[in-house]
Each structure stands twice: as C-alpha cells, then as structure tokens.
C-alpha positions in Angstrom: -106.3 18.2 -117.1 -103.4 16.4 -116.9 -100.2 16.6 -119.3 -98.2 14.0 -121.2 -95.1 14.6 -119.5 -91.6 14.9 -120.8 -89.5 11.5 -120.5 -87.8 11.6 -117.0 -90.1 14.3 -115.7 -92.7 12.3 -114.0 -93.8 11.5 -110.4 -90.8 10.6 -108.4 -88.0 11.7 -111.2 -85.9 15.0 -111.4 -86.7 14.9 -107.7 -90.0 16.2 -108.4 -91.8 14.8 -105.2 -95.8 13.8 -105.8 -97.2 16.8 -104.2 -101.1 15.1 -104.1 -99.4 13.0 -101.1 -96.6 15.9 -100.0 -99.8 17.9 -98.8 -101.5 17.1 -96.1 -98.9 15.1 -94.3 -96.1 17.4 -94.4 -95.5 21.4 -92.9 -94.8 23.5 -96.0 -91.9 26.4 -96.0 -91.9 28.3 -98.9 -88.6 30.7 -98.9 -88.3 33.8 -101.2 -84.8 35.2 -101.2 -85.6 38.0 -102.6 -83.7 39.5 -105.7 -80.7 36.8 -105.3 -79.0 36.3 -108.6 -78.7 32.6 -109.9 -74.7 33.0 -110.9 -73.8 34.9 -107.4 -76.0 31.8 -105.6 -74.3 29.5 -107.7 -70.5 31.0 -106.9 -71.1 31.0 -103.3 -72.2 27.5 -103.2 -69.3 26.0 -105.6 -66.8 28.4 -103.1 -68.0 27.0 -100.0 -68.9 29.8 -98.4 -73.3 28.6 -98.5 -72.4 25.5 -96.2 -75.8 25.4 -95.0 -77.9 26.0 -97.9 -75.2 24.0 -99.8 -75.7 20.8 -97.7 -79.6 21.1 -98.3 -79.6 21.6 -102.5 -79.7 18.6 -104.8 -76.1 17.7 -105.4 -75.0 20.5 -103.1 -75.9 23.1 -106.5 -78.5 25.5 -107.4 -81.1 24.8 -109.9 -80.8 27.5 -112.6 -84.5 28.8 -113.9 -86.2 31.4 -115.2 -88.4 33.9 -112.9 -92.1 34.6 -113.4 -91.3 38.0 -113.2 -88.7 40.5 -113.1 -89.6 42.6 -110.2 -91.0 41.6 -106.4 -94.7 42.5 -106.9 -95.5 40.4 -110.2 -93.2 37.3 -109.2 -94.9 36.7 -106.1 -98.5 36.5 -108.0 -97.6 34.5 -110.0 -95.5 32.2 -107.6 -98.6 32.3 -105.1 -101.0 30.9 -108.2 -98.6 27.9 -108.6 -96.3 29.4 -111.4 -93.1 28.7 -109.6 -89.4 29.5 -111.2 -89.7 27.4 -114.5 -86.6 24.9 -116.0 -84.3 27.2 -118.7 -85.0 23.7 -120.9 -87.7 23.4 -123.3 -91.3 22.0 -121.7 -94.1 21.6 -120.8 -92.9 21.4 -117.4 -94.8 19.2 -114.7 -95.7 21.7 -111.8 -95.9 21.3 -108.0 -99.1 23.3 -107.5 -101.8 24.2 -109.8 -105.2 26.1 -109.3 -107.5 23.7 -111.6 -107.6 25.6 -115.2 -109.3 23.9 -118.0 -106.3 22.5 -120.5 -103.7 23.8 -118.1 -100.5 22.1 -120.0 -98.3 21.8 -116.7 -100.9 20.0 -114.6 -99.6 16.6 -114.3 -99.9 13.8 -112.2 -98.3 14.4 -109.0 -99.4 18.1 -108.7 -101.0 19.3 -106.3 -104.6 20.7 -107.6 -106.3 23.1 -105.5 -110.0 25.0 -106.4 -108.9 28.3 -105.0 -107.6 31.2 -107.2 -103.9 31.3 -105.4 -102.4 28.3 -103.5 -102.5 30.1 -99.7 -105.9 30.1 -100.3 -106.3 26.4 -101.6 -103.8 25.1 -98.6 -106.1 27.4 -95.9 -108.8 25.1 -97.4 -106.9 22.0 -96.7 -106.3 23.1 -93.3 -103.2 24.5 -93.3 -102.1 27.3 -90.8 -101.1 29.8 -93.2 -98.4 32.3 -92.4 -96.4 35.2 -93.9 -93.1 36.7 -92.7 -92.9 39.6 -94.8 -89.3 41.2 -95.7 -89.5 44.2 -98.8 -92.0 46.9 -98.9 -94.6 44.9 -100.7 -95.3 43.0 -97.3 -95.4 45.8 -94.9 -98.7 46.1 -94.8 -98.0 50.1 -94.7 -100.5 51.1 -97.3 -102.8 49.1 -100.0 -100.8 47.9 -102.5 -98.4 46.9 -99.4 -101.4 44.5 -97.9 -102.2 42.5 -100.7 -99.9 40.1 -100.6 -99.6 39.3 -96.6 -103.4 39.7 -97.3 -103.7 36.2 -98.5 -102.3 34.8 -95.2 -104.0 33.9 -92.1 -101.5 35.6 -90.3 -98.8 38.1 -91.5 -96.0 39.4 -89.9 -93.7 42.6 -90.8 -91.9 45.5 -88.7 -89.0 47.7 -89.5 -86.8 45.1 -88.6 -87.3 42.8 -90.8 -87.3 44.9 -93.8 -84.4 45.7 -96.2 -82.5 48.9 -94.2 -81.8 46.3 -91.2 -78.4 44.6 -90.8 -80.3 41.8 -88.8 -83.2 41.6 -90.7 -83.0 37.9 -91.7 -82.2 37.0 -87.7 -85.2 39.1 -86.8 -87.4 37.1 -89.4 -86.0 33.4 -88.0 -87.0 34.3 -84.9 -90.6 35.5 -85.6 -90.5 32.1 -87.4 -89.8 30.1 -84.5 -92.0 32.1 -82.4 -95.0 31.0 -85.1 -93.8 27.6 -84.7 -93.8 26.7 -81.1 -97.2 28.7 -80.4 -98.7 26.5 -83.5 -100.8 23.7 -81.8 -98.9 20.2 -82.5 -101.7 18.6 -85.0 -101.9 21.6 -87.0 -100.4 21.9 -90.3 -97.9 24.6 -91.1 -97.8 26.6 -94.9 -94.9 29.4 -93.9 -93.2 31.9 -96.2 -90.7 33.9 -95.4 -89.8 36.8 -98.0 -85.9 37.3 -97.3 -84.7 41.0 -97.4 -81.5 40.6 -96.8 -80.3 41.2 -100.3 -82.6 44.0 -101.8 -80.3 47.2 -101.7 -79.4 48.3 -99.7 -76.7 45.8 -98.8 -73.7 47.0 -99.1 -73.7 47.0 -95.3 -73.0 43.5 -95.3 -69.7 43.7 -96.8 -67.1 44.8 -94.5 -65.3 47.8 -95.1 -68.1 48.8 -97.4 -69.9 52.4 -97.3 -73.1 53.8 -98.2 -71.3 56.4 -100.0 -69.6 53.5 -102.3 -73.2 51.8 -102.4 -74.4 47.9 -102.9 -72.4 45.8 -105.2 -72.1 42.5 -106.4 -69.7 41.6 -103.8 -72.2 43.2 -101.1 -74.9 41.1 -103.2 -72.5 38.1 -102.3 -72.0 38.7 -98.2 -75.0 39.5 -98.0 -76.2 35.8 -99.3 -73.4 34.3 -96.9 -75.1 36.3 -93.9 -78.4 34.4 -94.8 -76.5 31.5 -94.7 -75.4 31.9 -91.4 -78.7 31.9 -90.2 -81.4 29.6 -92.2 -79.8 26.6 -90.3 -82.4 27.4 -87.5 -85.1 28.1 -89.7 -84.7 24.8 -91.7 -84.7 23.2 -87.4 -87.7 24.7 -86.6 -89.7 24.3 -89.8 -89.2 20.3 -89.4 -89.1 20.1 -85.5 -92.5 18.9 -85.3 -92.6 17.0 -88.7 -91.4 16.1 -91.8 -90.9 19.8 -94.0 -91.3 20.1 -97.7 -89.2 23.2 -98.5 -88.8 25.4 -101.8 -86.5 27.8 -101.9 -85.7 30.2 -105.1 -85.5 33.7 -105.2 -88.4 36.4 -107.1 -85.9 37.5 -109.7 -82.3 38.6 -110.4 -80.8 42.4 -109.8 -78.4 43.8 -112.1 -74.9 45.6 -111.3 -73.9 47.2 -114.2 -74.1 43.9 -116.2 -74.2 45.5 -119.7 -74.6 48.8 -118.7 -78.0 47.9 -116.8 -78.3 48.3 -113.2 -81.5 47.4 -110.9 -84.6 45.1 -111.6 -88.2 45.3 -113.6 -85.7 45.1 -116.8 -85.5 42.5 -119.0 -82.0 41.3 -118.3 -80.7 37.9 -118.1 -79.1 38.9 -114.6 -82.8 39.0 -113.6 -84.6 36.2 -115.4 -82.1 34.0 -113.7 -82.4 32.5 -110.4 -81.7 29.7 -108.3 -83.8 27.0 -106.8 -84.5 23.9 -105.3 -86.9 21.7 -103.4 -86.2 19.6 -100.6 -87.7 17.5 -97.8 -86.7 18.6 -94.2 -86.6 15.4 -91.8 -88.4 15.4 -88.7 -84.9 14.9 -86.1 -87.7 13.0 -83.8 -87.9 10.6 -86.5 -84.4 10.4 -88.0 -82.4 7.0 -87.3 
C-alpha cells in the first residue's frame, strides 16, 4: 500500500532517492557505526576533524534521527526489515525499504518493496551478493544468538580482529571489504554491511594518553569516531570502484557517559535514541567527468 506523503517528502525530495530504480543498478553499502552518538557525530563534523565522512553527508552535517532501538541486537532487526533511523519530525515518513505489509503507512512510492521477511533476504532474491562484515559480539558467529544476524547473509565475515577490544579493528574490516570486492565477479551485484566496532567500549584506547584504568569517555567516544574517519575513505573507493554505490550510513543507537547520571545503552535516554545518518550515492571514478 502506498502512503499519501508529507509535502516535500516525495520521490526525488529531501534527497530521498527512488529506491524501485536504486536497486538493481546500483552496489549497496549499508554502514552501522555502532553506538556513535548523534551530538558527538555532529561536533566532529562542524570541528573538522570527520573530513571524509564530512565531505560525503548532505550539506557536509549529520541527519539527526531517532533509533529503532536502544541496544545492538533489537536495532539491527529492525534496521534489516526496512525500519531504518526514523526523522525526530512528525510523519508518516516515506521509507527506503519495505517488506510488503498490508496498510504499511511508510510504504510510498519510491520504496523499494521486497516479499521477503528482512531486506538481505529480499535483495538475495533480486540477485544481490549479500555480505556481512561483522564488528560487536552479536556478529561473531561464536554461539546462537551470535549467528543470527550474519545468518541472514550469503557470506559473513568476523575474527578477533575486527571486534571491539582491537585498536585496528575498523582497518581490519576495510580490508576484508576490499578483499570481498575484488574477488566479486564484475556483473554481480554487491549488498555489503559493515557493523563498525570501533566505538563500543572499550575505546578509550583511542584517545592518547588515555588508560584502561581511567576507562572510555566521551572524548575517547570522539577519537575513536576520528579514527574511523581516517579510514572509511577506502571503503567508500572500493564500494564504488566497479559501479555507481548507494550508501546509508547511521549508527544502531546512542551510548551514554554520565549524561544525567546514566551511563551505557538498552536505556531509554535521549543520548541513545539519537543518532546520526545519511544516504548518499558513491560515483563510479570510471565514470566520473
């Protein structure tokens, strides 16, 4: 069913892309950075120190939005069924991707309507290559409730290296990206997601001078979004090295740091329901004038 939308919120406004023609013709990067407040994202950025994400957002700023959940495990279910970060403003808002639902109120022309119960499963079925490059604990694929996730992909990725107790996890995960995407046959379509770890505590070893025995903070929070930044330049390269890339990137949900007295996620703090985002197209450099 599709929705009456909103003034200004239809097919090729608020940047909202028509994902009916995105799909099929594009490679696909979904990026989670995982736990990433919206006001630290949006700090960075304004401060320079996020050149390359910076460069790539709307207007060079984060989108501010609320999370579909307030902890890894639920935000990713619902993220994977096509409930993406939604708009702080009132809706109905239009969606990217949808799983057909009788009277669904944010299936709107333009979004992309698959059968499937969860969209990896509905891109699979439009011949996608679909791959996971797991970060936190819920990708590891170390036990049951670990599997379930990755266990929607085709192919799922995750070793001690890329998970949250590694300095260089994020450099570890770009370069299992790249590995996916020159071994990917050049007609094939790409769906990648890449769950950053990066800044999940602990991260206080990001921040120099910092110790364990002092623990994460927000300014650990912080260098450890700059060290991501340092490095998703050559994941945006490869992701649209063999074609034009639609990209989403937002994080699962916020992490608090004594904000109110309330420390930690799976609370229902605005430090969590918070969180940056944005879509963007990554152009093919063959292609680019």
């Amino acid at each position: 069913m599709a929705e009456r939308c909103p003034p200004g919120t239809g097919p090729g406004q608020s940047g909202r892309p028509d994902m009916t023609e995105v799909v099929g013709r594009d490679d696909l990067l979904f990026v989670t950075l995982d736990t990433l407040r919206h006001d630290v994202a949006a700090e960075l950025a304004a401060a320079g120190r996020t050149p390359e994400l910076a460069r790539r957002l709307p207007g060079g700023r984060w989108e501010q939005r609320h999370a579909p959940g307030s902890f890894t495990y639920a935000s990713h279910q619902a993220m994977f069924a096509g409930f993406l970060p939604t708009p702080v403003r009132q809706g109905p808002h239009p969606r990217l991707f949808a799983a057909r639902f009788p009277g669904s109120e944010s299936t709107a022309e333009g979004t992309y309507v698959f059968e499937e119960a969860d969209l990896v499963s509905g891109l699979a079925a439009a011949g996608y290559r679909t791959v996971c490059i797991g970060g936190v604990g819920f990708f590891n694929r170390l036990g049951a409730l670990g599997s379930v996730l990755p266990g929607l992909f085709q192919e799922a990725h995750w070793e001690p290296e890329f998970g949250v107790a590694s300095p260089h996890s994020f450099e570890a995960q770009v370069a299992r990206a790249e590995q996916v995407v020159a071994g990917l046959p050049a007609g094939r379509r790409l769906f990648l997601f890449v769950n950053v770890s990066a800044l999940h505590q602990p991260n206080w070893f990001h921040l120099p001078g910092a110790t364990a025995a002092a623990g994460d903070t927000r300014a650990s929070h912080a260098a450890a979004l700059a060290y991501v930044d340092r490095h998703i330049g050559r994941l945006f390269a490869a992701m649209s090295s063999r074609r034009r890339c639609f990209a989403v990137v937002c994080s699962d949900h916020g992490t608090a740091y004594g904000d109110d007295g309330w420390s930690g996620h799976r609370i229902g703090h605005e430090s969590v329901w918070t969180v940056p985002y944005a879509h963007f197209f990554l152009d093919d450099p063959r292609t680019a004038p």
